[in-house]
N, C-alpha and C positions, 0 to 999 in steps of 0.2 A: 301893690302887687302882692299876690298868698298865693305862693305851691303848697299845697297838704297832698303828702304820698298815703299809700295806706295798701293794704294788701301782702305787707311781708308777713314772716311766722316761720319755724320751725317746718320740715317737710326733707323726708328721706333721699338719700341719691338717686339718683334716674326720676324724682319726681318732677311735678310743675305746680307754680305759682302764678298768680294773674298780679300786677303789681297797678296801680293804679293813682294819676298825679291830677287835683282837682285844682286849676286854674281862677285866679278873680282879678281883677283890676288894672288888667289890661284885655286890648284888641287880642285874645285867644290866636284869632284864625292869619294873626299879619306876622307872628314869629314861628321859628324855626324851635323845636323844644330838643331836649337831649335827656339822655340819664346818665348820670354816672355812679360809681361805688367806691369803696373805700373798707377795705377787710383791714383788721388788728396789725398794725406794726409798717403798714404801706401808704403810699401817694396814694389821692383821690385819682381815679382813672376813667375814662369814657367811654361807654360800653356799648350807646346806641344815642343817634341822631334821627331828627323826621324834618322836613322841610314844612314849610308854613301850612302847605295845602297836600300836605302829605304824601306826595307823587316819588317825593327821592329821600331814600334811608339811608344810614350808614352802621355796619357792626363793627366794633374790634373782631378780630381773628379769635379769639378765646369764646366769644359766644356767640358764630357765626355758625346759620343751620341750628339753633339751640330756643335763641330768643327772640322773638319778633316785637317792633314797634311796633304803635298805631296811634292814632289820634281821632275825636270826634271834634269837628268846631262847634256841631249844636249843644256840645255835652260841656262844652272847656273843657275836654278834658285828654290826654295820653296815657296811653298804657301801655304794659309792660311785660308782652307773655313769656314766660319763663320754660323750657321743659328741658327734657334729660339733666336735670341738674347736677352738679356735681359740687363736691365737698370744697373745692375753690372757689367756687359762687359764693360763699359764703361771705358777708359783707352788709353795710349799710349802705341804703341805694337811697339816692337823691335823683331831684326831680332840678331841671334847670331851662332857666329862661336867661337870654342875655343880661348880667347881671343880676339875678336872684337867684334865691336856692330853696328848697324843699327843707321843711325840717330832718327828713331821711325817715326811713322804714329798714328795718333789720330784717336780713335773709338770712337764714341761718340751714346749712345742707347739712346734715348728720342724722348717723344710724343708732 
């Protein structure tokens, strides 16, 4: 099993990011996938869920109305749109399957 994220960087307040988590060796389209993050001095936390065939999602309340999943099963792959960002988004974001993890991508909100 390889999550590789890719898509974070550096990007203003009120901006948007596309964050992007490339899936292998496993059945893609038969798990549920998640993101989570992890800012300087805090708990990893859960910020969005997508169900296997991507019909039902879930936000934490801190980036709800802000970030949306998605998922492609022909692509392996979940994404991660980001907008109005804010200077608390600021964090390393992981890519997760039952039991693995993305090596992470750093999102960094600042002016």
């Amino acid at each position: 099993v390889q999550l590789v994220e890719s898509g974070g960087g550096l990007v203003q307040p009120g901006g948007s990011l596309r964050l992007s988590c490339a899936a292998s060796g496993f059945t893609f389209s038969s798990y549920p996938m998640k993101w989570y993050r992890q800012a300087p001095g805090k708990e990893r936390e859960l910020v969005t869920t997508i169900s296997s065939d991507g019909t039902n999602t879930y936000y934490a309340d801190s980036v709800k109305g802000r970030f949306t999943i998605s998922r492609d099963n022909a692509k392996n792959t979940v994404y991660l749109q980001m907008n109005s960002l804010k200077p608390e988004d600021t964090a390393v974001y992981y890519c997760y399957r039952l039991g693995y993890w993305g090596q992470g991508t750093q999102v960094t909100v600042s002016s």
